[in-house]
C-alpha positions as CSV (number, residue, x, y, z in Angstrom):
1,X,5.0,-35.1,-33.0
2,X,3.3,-38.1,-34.2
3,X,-0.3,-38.3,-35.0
4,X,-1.2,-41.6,-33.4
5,X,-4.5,-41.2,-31.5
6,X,-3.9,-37.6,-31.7
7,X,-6.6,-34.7,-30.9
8,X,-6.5,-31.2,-32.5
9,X,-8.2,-28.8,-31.6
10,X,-8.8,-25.0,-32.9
11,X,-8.1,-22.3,-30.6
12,X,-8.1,-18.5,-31.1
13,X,-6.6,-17.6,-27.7
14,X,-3.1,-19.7,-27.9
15,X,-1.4,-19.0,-24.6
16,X,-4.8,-19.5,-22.7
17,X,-4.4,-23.0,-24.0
18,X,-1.0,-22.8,-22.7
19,X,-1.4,-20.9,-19.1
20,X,-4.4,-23.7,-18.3
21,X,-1.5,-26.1,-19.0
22,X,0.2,-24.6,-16.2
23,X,-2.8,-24.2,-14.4
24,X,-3.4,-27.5,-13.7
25,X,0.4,-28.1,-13.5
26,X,0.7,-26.4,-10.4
27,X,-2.5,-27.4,-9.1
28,X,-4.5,-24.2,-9.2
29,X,-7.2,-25.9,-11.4
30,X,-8.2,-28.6,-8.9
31,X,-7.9,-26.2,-5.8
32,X,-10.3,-23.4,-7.1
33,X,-12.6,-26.0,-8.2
34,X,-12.6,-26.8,-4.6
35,X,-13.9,-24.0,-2.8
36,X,-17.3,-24.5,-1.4
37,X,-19.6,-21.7,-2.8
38,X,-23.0,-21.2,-2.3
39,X,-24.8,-21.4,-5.2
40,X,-26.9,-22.9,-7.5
41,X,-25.8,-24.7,-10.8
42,X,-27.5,-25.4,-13.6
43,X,-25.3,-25.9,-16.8
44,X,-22.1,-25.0,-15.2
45,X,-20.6,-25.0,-11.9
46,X,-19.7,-21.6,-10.0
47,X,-16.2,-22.5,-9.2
48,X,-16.2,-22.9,-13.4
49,X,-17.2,-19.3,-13.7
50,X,-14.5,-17.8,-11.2
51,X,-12.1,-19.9,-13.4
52,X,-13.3,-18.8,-16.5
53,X,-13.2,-14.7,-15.0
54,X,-9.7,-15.3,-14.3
55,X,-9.1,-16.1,-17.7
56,X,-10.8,-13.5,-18.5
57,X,-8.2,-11.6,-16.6
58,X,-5.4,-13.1,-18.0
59,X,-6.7,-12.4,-21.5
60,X,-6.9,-8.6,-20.5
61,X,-10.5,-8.1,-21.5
62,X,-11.5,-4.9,-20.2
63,X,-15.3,-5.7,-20.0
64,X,-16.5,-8.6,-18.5
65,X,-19.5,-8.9,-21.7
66,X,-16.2,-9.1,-24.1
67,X,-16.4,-13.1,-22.6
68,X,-19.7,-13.3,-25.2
69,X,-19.2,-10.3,-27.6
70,X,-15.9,-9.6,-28.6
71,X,-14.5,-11.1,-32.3
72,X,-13.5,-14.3,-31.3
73,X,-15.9,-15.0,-27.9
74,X,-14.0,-16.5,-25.2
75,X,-16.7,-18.5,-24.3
76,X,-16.7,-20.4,-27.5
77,X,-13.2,-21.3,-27.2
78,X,-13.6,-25.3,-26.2
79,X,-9.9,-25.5,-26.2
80,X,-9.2,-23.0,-23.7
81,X,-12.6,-24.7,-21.6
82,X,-10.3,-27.8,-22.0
83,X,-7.1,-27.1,-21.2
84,X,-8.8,-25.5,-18.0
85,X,-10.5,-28.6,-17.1
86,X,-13.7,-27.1,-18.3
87,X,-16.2,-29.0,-19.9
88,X,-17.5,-25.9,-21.4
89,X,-17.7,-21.4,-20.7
90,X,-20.8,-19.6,-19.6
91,X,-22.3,-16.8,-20.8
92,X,-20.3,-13.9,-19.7
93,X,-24.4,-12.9,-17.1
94,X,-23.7,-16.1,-15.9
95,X,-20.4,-15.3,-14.6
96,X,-21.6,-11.8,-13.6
97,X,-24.4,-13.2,-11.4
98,X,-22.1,-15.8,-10.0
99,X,-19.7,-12.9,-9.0
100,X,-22.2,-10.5,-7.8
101,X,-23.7,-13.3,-5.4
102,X,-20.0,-13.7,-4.0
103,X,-20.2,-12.8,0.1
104,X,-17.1,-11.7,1.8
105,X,-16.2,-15.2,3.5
106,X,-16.2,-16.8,-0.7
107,X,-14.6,-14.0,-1.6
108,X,-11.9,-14.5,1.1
109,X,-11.6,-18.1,0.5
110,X,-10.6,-17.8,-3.3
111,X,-8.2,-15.0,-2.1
112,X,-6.8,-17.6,0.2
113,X,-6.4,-20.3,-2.6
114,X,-4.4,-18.0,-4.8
115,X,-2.1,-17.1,-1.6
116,X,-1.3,-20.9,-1.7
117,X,-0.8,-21.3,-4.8
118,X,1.9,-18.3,-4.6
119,X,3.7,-19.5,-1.8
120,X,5.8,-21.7,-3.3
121,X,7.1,-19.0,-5.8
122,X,7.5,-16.7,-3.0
123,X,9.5,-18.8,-0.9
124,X,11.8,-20.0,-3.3
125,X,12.3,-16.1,-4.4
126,X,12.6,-15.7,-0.7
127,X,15.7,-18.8,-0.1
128,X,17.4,-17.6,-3.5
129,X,18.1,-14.1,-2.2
130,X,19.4,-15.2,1.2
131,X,21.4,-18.1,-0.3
132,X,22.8,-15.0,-2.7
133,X,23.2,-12.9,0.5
134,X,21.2,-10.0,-1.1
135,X,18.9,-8.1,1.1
136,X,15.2,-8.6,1.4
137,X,13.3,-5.2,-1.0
138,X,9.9,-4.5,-0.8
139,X,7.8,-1.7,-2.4
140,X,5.0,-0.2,-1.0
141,X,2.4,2.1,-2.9
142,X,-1.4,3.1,-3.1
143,X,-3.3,3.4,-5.7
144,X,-6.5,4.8,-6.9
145,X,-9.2,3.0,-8.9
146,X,-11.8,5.7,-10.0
147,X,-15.0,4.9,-10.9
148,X,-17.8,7.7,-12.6
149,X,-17.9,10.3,-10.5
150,X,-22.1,10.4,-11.0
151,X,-22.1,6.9,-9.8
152,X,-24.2,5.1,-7.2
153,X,-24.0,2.0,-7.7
154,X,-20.7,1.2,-6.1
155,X,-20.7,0.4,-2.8
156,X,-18.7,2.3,-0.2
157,X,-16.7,4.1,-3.1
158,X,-15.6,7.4,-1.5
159,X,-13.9,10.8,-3.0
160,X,-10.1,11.2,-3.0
161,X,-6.7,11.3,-5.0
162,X,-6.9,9.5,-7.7
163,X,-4.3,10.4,-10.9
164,X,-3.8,14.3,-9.4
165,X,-7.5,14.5,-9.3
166,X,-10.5,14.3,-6.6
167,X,-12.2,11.2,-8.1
168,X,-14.6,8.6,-7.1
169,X,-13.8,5.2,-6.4
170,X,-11.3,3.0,-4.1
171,X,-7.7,2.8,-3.2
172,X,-5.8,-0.3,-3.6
173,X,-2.6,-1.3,-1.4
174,X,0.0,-3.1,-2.9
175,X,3.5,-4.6,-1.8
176,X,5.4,-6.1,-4.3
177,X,8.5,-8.1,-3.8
178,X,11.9,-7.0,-5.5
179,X,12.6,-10.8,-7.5
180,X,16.2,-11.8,-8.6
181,X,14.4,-14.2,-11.1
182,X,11.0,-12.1,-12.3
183,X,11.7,-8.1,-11.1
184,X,8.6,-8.2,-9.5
185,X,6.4,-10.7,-7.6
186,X,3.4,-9.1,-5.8
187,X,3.0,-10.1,-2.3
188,X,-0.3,-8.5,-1.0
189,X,-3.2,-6.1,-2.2
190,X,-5.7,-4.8,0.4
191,X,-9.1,-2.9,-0.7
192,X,-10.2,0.6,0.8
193,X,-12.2,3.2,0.2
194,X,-11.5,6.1,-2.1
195,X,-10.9,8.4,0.7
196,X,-8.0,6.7,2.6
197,X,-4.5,8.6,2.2
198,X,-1.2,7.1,2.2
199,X,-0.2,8.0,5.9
200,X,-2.2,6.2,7.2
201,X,-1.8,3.1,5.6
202,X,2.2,2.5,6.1
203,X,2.3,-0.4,8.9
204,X,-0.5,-2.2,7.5
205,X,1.7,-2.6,4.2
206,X,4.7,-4.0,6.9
207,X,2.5,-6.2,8.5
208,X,0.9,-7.4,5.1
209,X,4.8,-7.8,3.7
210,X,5.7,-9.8,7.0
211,X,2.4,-11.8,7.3
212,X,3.2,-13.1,3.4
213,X,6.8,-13.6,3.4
214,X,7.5,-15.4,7.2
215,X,10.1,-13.1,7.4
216,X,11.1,-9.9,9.7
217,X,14.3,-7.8,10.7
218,X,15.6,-7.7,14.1
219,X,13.3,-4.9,15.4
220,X,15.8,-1.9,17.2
221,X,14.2,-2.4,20.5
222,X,17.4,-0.2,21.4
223,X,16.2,2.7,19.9
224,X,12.6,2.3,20.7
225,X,13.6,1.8,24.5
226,X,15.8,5.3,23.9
227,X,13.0,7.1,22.6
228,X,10.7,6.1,25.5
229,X,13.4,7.4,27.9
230,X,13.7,11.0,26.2
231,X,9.9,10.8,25.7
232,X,9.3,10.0,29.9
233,X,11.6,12.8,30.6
234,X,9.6,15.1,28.6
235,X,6.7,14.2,29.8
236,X,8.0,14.8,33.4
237,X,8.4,18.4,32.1
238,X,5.2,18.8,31.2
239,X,4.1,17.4,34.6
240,X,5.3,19.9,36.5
241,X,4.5,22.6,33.5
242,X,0.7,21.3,34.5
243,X,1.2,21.4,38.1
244,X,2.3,25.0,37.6
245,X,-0.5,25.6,35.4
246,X,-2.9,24.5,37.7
247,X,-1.6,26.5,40.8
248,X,-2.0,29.5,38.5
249,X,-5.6,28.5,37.6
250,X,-6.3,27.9,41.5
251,X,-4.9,31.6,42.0
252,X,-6.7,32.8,39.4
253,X,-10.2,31.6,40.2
254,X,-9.3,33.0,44.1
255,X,-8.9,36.4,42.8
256,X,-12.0,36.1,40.5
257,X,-14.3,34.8,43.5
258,X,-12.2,37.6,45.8
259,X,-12.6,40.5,43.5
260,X,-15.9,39.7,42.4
261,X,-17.2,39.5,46.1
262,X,-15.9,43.0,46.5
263,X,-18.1,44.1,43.7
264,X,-21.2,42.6,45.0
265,X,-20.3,44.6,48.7
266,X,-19.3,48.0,47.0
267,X,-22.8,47.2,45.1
268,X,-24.7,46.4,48.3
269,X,-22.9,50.0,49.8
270,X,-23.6,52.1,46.8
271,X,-27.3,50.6,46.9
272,X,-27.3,51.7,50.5
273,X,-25.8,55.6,50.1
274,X,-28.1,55.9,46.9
275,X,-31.1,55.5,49.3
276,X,-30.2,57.4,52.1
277,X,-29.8,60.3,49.3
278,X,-33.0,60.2,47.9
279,X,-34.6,59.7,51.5
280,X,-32.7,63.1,52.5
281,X,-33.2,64.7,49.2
282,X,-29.4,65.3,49.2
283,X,-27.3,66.3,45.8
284,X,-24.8,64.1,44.5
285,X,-21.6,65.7,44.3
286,X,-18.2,64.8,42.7
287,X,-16.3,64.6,46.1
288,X,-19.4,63.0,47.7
289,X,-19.9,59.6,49.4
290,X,-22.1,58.8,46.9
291,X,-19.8,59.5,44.0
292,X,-17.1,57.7,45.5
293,X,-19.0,54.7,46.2
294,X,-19.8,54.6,42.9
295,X,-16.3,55.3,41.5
296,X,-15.0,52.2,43.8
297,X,-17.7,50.1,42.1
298,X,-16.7,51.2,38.6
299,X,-13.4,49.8,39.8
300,X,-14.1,46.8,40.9
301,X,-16.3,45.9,37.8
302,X,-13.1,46.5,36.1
303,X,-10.7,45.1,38.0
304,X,-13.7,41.9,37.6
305,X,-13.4,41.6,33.9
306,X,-9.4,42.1,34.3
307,X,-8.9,38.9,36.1
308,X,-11.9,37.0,34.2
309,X,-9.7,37.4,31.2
310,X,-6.8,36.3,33.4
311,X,-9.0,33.8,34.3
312,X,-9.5,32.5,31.1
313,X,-6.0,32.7,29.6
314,X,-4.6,30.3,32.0
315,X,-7.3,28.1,31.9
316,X,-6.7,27.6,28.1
317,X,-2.9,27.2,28.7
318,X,-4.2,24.7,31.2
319,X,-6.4,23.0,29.0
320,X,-3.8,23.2,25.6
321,X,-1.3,21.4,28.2
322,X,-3.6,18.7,29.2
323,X,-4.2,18.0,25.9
324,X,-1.0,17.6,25.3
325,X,-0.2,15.8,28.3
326,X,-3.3,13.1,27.5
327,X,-2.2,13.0,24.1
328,X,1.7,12.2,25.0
329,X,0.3,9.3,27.8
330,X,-2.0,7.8,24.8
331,X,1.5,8.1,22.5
332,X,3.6,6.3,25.6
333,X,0.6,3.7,25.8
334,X,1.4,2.7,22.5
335,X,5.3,3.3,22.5
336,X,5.2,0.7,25.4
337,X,3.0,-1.6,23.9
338,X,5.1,-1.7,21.1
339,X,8.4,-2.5,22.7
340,X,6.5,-4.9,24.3
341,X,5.5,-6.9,21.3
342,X,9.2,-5.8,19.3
343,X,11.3,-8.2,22.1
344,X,8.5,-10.7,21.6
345,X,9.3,-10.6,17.9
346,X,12.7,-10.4,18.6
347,X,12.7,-13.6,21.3
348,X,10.8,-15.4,18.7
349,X,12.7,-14.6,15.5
350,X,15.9,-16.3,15.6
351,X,17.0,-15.5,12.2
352,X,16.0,-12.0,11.3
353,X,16.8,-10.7,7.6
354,X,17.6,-8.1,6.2
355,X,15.4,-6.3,4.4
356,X,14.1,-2.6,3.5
357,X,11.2,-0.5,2.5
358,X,11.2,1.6,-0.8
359,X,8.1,4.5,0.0
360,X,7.0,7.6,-2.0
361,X,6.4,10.8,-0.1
362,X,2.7,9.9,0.7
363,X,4.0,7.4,3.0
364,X,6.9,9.7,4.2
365,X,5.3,10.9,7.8
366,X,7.7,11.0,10.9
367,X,5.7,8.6,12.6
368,X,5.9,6.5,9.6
369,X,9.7,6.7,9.6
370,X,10.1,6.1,13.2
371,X,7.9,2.6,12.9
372,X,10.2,1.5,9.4
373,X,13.2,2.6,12.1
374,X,12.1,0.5,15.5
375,X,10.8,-2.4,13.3
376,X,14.3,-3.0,11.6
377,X,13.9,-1.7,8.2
378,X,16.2,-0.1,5.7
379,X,14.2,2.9,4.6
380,X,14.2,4.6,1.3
381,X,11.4,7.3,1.1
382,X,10.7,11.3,0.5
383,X,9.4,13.8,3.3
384,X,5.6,14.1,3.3
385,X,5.8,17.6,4.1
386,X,7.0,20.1,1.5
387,X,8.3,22.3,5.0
388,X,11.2,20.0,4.7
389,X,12.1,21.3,1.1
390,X,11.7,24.8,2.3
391,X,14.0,24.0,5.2
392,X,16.7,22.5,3.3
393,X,16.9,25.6,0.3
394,X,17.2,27.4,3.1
395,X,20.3,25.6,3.8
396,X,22.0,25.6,0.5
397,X,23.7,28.8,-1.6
398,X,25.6,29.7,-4.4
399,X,29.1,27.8,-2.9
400,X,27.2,24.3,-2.0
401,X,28.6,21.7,-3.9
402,X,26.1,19.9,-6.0
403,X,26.2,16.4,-7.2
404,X,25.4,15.2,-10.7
405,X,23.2,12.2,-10.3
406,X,21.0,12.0,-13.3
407,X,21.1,13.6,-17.3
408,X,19.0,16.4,-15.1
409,X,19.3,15.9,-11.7
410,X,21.9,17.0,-8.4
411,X,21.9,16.4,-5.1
412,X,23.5,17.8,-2.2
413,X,23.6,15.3,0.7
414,X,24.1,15.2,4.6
415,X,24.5,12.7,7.0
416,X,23.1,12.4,10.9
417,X,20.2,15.8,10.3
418,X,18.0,15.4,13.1
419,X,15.3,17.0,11.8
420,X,11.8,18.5,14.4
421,X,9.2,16.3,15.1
422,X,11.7,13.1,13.7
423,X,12.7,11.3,16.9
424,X,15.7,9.6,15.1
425,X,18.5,11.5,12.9
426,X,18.0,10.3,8.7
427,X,20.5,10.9,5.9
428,X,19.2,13.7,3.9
429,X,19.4,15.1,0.1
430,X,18.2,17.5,-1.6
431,X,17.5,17.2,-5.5
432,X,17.1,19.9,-7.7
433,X,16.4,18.7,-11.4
434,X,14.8,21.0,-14.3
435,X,11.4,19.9,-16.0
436,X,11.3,22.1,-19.1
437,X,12.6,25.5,-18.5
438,X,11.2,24.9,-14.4
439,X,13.5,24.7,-11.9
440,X,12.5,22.1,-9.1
441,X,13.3,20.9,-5.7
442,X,12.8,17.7,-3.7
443,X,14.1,15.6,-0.7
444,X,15.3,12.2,-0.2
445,X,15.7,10.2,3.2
446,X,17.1,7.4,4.3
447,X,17.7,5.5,7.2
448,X,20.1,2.0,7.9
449,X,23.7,0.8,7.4
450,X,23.7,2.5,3.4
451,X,26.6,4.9,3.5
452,X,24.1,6.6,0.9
453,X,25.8,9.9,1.6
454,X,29.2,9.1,0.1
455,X,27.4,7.7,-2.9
456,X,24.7,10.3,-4.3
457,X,24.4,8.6,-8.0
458,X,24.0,5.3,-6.1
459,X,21.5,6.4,-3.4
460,X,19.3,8.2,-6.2
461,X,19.1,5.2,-8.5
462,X,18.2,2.9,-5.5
463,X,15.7,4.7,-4.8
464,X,14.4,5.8,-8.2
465,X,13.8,1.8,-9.2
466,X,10.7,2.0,-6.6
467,X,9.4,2.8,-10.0
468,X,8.9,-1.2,-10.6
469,X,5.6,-1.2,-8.4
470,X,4.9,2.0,-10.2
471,X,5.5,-0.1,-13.5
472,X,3.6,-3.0,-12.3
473,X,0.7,-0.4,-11.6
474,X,0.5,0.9,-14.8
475,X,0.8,-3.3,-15.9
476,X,-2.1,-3.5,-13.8
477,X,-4.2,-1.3,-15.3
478,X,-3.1,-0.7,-18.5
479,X,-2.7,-4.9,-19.0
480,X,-5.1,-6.4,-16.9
481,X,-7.8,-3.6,-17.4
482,X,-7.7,-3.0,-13.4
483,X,-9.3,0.2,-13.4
484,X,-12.1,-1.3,-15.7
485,X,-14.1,-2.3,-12.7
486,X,-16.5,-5.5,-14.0
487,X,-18.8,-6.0,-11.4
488,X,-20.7,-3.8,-8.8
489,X,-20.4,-6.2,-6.0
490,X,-17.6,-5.2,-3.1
491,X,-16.9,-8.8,-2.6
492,X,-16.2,-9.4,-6.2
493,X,-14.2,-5.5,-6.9
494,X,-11.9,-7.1,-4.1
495,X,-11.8,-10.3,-5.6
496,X,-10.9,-8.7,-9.4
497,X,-8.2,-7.1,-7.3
498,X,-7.1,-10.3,-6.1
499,X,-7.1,-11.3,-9.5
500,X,-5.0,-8.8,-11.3
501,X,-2.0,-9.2,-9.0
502,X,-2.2,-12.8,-9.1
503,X,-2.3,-12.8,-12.9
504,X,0.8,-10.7,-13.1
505,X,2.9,-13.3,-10.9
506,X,0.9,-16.2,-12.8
507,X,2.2,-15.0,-15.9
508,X,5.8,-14.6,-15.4
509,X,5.7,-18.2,-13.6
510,X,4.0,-19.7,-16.7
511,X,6.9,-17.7,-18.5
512,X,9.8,-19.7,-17.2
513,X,7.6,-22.7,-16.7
514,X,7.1,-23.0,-20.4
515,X,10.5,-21.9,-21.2
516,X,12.0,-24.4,-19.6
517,X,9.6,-27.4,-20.6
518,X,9.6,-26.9,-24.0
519,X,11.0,-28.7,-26.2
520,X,13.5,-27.9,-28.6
521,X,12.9,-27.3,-32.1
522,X,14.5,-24.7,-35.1
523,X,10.5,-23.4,-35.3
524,X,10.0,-23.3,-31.3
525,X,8.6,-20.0,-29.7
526,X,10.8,-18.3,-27.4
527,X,8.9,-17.7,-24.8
528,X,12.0,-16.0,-23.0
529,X,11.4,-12.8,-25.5
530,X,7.7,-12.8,-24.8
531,X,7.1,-9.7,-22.5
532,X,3.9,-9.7,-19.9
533,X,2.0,-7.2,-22.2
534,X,3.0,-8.9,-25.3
535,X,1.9,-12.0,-24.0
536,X,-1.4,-10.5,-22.6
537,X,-2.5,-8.9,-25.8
538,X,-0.9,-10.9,-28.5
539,X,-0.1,-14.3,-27.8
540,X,-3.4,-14.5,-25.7
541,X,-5.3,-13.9,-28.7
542,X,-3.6,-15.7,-31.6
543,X,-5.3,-18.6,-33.6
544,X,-3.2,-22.0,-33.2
545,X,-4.3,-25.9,-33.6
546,X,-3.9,-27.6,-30.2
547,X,-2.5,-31.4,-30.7
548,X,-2.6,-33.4,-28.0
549,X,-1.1,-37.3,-27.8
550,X,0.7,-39.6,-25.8
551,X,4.0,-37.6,-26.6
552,X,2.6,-34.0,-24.9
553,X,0.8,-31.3,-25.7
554,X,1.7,-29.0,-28.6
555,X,1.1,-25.5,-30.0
556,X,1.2,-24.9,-33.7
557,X,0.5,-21.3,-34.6
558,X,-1.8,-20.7,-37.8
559,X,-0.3,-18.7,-40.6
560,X,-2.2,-16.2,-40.3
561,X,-0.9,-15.2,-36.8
562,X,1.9,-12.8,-35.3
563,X,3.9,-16.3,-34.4
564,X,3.1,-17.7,-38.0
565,X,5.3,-21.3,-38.3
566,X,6.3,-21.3,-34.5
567,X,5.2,-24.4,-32.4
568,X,5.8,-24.7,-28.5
569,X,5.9,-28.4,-27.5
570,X,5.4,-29.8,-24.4
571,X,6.5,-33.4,-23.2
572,X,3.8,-34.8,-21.5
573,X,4.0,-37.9,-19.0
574,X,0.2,-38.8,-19.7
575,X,-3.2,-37.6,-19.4
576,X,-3.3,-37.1,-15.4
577,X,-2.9,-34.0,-13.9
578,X,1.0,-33.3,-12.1
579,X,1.1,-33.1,-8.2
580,X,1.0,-29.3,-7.0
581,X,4.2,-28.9,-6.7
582,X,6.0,-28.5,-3.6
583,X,8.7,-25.8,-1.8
584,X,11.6,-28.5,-1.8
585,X,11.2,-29.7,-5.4
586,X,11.0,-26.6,-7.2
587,X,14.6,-25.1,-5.7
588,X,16.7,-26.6,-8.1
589,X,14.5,-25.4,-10.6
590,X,14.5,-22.0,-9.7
591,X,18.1,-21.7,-8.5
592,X,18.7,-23.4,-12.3
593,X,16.5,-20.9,-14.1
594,X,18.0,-17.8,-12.0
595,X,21.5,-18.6,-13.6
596,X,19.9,-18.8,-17.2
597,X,17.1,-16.4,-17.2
598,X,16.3,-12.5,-17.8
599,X,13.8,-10.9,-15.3
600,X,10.9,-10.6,-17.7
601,X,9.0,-7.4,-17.8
């Protein structure tokens, strides 16, 4: 590289040089710079200091003061400030004052510049796996983020399940996107409260999977239309069970008013006798009038609390079936109202995909299932009730044949079980796998055109690499410090959040980006080797000079770091930022890098 007009810098956080590079390449830079924010500036900006936390992100600092106190301060890195079009870093208050005084509407906004800057990635992930005629894969998961459980200074944390433990803190949804050319791209994350459960939260990760990608299955209006059929018929059952019910009620309250009338007249007459006696100073008898007036009023008072209680009983069998019968015309409401909207999705999706859901067992409800069926999906998942387990054992002795699908695992698997409470039949296995000396059992479903029954190996394997979104959790955290929350602002724990997901994809973008830029050289970096992690908490934080000249940009790492000798060169057309680039100009590119290119992890 020649030196002509050359600038060198010093820089002790290499591949922050680099990823700022990239930054501005794609245009992320110049769009986060302009998002109107409502703050004061005095020596930097506040768009600056939501730049500078993302870096702070991407350099995996687990405390936000570790901008200003850690060995080598980020915020005295003027190379990094540079090559992030910033004319300097604030202090790491500075940026924590400019993220607590984030509202929900900023907060939003930045979310919605990184969505735009992923788009492109997305869609050209999307086009590559239909061009390759590969099915559409999305994971789904929850996660917990715990916070001290003595805390009160984070807003609307709430207890729940967090690492097999009732902990304080939030729950984070995540979708990630199964990616021929990275393994993973995250699509969405949504914030919640510590308290929400997985149940509850399984059509808002479809909708947040649609809304991102553009893309949706033929929903099975079919089935849906079937199920409201069977569902109206039973539902005419229980109409005339009510009917029935309330005849009996009707009858029962008759003989109530009836027999308790009689009590008040066998009162009134006993009353009557009772006088006369002690008018006539007349003995009571056993075979008197007296004593038999008052024996038929002993009877009735009986026979009164008799047919109270009968009373009673069917008015609670009235009540339980009107329950039931308000509860099934709520569940046909919104039956109907979804096979309304399905053929609207249907009429206004010409071109449905294929595509399928991977869930754990938390997500594993009926009604859960039954959506993932009517909306179109493949579905890979576990039972959310350990009843199912129990059922199946029950179903399985010493002559079942078991499958060997792992080095510890079997399955025994059935096709068509239509199981109670499931309105649709699922393939069905059960696994029994040792964990030490322990014996244990679990279940796998699956619905869609997989003949996963004839295949056991196969179908456990698919299923079992859901554990890529449980990898890119444990990336999330364990990388990107996610459950290190830095502020105490909701806004801003959302926006961190935001963050970390869009870091992961920004790093394995900035991955093939700079392989494929680079120029050759016998001392180049291969980027290609460079893991996420490694990247994050190596090359992130190794010294290098950073040259600059009308030739490019360049790289040289110092001797005293883990790439000592290596360079990583990059042409440069001059000093002006690239275009963002576009959908249409970045297929070739990725189509070419798919052919070439390992998923990184």
């Amino acid at each position: 590289m020649s030196s002509d007009k050359s600038e060198v810098q010093h820089t002790q956080h290499a591949f922050l040089v680099a990823w700022g590079w990239f930054a501005e390449h794609i245009g992320l830079i110049q769009q986060l710079q302009a998002v109107s924010l409502k703050q004061k500036r005095y020596h930097h900006t506040p768009q600056g200091k939501v730049l500078e936390f993302l870096v702070a992100i991407l350099a995996g600092l687990k405390h936000l003061q570790e901008i200003s106190l850690s060995a080598h301060p980020l915020d005295r890195d003027q190379a990094v400030a540079q090559a992030w079009g910033q004319p300097g870093w604030a202090d790491y208050s500075g940026v924590s004052r400019t993220l607590s005084g984030l509202s929900w509407e900023e907060a939003r906004q930045i979310a919605k510049v990184l969505e735009q800057t992923s788009q492109p990635y997305i869609e050209a992930e999307l086009k590559l796996l239909r061009s390759q005629g590969q099915r559409i894969c999305y994971d789904g998961d929850l996660t917990g983020i715990p916070v001290s459980n003595t805390s009160r200074t984070y807003p609307n944390a709430a207890y729940g399940h967090m690492d097999d433990e009732i902990r304080l803190g939030y729950q984070a949804a995540l979708v990630s996107l199964d990616s021929p050319s990275y393994g993973r791209l995250w699509l969405s994350i949504a914030h919640h409260p510590g308290d929400t459960v997985s149940c509850t939260q399984a059509e808002a990760l479809i909708q947040a999977a649609e809304a991102r990608t553009g893309l949706r299955p033929r929903r099975r209006t079919e089935l849906l239309r079937s199920r409201i059929q069977v569902f109206e018929q039973q539902m005419a059952q229980i109409s005339q069970r009510l009917e029935t019910q309330k005849r009996l009620v009707q009858r029962a309250q008759d003989r109530l008013a009836e027999t308790a009338q009689q009590k008040q007249d066998r009162q009134r007459q006993f009353d009557e006798l009772e006088c006369q006696y002690q008018a006539q100073n007349r003995k009571e008898r056993p075979t008197s009038r007296l004593a038999q007036a008052y024996q038929r009023w002993q009877a009735s008072a009986k026979r009164l609390k008799s047919r109270q209680k009968a009373w009673r009983e069917a008015q609670r069998r009235l009540d339980k079936t009107l329950v039931r019968w308000e509860g099934q015309q709520a569940e046909l409401s919104i039956l109907s109202q979804r096979l309304t909207r399905f053929e609207q999705d249907n009429a206004a999706n010409p071109e449905p995909v294929e595509a399928e859901f991977r869930l754990d067992a938390g997500f594993g409800a009926y009604e859960n299932i039954a959506l993932l069926i009517e909306m179109g999906y493949e579905i890979y998942t576990k039972p959310h009730s350990h009843r199912v387990v129990a059922y199946l054992r029950q179903r399985v002795d010493d002559q079942t044949a078991w499958v060997r699908v792992g080095a510890n695992a079997e399955l025994v698997a059935r096709t068509g079980i239509q199981l109670k409470g499931c309105p649709y039949p699922l393939d069905v296995a059960l696994e029994r796998f040792y964990t030490g000396k322990t014996l244990k059992h679990s279940a796998l479903f699956h619905f869609g055109a997989d003949p996963v029954t004839q295949n056991p190996p196969a179908w456990f394997e698919h299923y079992n690499r859901r554990q890529t979104i449980e990898a890119g959790i444990k990336e999330s955290k364990q990388v990107f410090c996610l459950h290190h929350i830095k502020v105490r602002s909701e806004p801003a724990i959302y926006f961190q959040e935001c963050f970390v997901i869009f870091a992961a994809n920004f790093i394995r973008w900035a991955s093939h980006w700079l392989a494929s830029q680079a120029q050759p050289a016998e001392n180049g970096l291969n980027v290609r080797k460079l893991g996420v992690k490694r990247q994050v908490q190596v090359a992130a934080h190794v010294s290098a000079q950073v040259i600059r000249n009308s030739e490019g940009k360049l790289l040289k790492f110092s001797e005293h770091s883990a790439f000592a000798g290596k360079v990583l060169h990059l042409p440069d057309g001059g000093y002006s930022p690239p275009d963002r680039p576009k959908f249409g100009s970045l297929m070739p590119f990725f189509i070419e890098l798919h052919l070439i290119a390992q998923p990184l992890g």
